[in-house]
C-alpha positions, 0 to 999 in steps of 0.5 A: 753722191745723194744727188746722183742717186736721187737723178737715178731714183727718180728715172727709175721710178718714173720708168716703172711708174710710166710702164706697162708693168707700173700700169699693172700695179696701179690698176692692182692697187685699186682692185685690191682696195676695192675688194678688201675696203669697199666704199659701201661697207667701210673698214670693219676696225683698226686692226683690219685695217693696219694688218691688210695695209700691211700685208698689202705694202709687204707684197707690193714693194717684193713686187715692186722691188723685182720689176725695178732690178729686172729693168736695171739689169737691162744691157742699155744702162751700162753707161749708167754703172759705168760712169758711177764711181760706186756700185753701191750708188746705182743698187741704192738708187734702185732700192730707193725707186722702187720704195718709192714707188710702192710707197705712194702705192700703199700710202694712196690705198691707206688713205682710200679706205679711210673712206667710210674709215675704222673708228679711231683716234688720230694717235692710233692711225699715226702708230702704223705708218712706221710698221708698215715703212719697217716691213717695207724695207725688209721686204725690199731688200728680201726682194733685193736678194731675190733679183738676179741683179744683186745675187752672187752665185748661191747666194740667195739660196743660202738667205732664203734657205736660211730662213725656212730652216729657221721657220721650220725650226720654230715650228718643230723647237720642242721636238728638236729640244726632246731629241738633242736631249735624248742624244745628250742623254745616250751620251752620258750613258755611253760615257758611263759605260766607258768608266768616264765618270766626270764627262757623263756628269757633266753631260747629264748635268746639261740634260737635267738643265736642258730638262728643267727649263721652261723653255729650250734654248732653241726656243728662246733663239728664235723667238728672239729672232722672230720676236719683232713680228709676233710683238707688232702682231699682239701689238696690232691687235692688243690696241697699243704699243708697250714701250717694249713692242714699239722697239720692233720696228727699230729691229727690223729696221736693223735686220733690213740693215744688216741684209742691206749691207750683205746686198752691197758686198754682193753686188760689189764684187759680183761680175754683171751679167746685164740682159740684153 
């Protein structure tokens, strides 16, 4: 199984790198290190450095990850899902070509703006490999979802519709904390009126903790949710990983994971429609 989905890694990866679109990202590459880490002025510090690093890996293995399922999804590779005794195989391999690919992208535009480098230590440069390689992989698998290739039906409204509810909802917590305890609130009021003493007590027992708390229980969710990116970001730019920030990689490894297994259920049952 692992050699096959290394042959089929590797023609995928040599198909995008050897194309027109793979000329595109390489060319791109440059240009982007050009601009953000030009030789004659030098990388201004660290965090700079690993946050636009970073930002760049995230947008290219997205891009990267797209063209990859877009070439998959071509009718000629047919006989390759065909004589797969798993789907799961070829989704793999195509997940692994285009990391791969976006990788060594990322990883030659690191070491090009050590040209002229930020002043620090080598403990310090080996810390952002692992945040850039988790960020990656979430990205992938984002863009995986994306693709036509993987989506089911409606399937990748609901996981981006999902997170910008959630990204919405971060935003406006507070304000959303205020009113679910306004109507809490009427609630209880109505109940009064109703002579239903012990469900208002009970109801306004909630509202007085709901009130009292420091922070809304919808705050707390999502900032746990979202806890692995802002813990990178302060870790970044604090200059070091407390033993509690240098978990969020591990999460958002795992985070990958979970949409990664969705992503195979997926394209497990989905019925292929391969472009001709």
């Amino acid at each position: 199984m692992i050699q096959r989905i290394w042959e089929l890694s590797r023609y995928f990866a040599q198909n995008l790198a050897f194309s027109l679109a793979g000329l595109v990202l390489v060319i791109l590459s440059f240009l982007f290190w050009a601009i953000f880490f030009p030789p004659s002025q030098g990388t201004p510090d660290i965090e700079n450095y690993v946050m636009i690093i970073a930002a760049f890996g995230v947008t290219l293995t997205f891009v990267a990850t797209l063209t990859v399922t877009s070439r998959a999804s071509r009718a000629e590779n047919f006989p390759l899902i065909a004589r797969l005794p798993s789907r799961i195989e070829y989704m793999t391999a195509v997940f692994s070509a285009a990391m791969i690919f976006a990788l060594l992208l990322q990883l030659m535009v690191a070491l090009l703006a050590l040209i002229r480098g930020p002043d620090a230590s080598i403990g310090r440069l080996l810390e952002a490999p692992p945040v850039w390689i988790a960020l990656d992989l979430l990205a992938a698998i984002m863009a995986l979802h994306a693709s036509d290739l993987i989506a089911s039906g409606w399937s990748r409204v609901m996981i981006y519709g999902t997170l910008a509810i959630l990204l919405i909802a971060q935003s406006f917590a507070e304000r959303l904390n205020t009113w679910f305890i306004a109507i809490i609130s009427n609630v209880s009021s109505y109940f009064y009126g109703q002579q239903m003493n012990g469900v208002a007590d009970s109801l306004g027992r909630i509202t007085a903790w709901l009130s009292g708390s420091e922070q809304s229980l919808l705050d707390r969710f999502l900032g746990f949710v979202f806890w692995p990116f802002k813990a990178i970001e302060s870790a970044v730019l604090g200059g070091a990983f407390s033993p509690t920030e240098a978990l969020a990689p591990a999460v958002l490894v795992l985070y990958a994971t979970i949409l990664y297994l969705l992503a195979a259920d997926l394209f497990a049952s989905k019925d292929l429609e391969l472009i001709e």
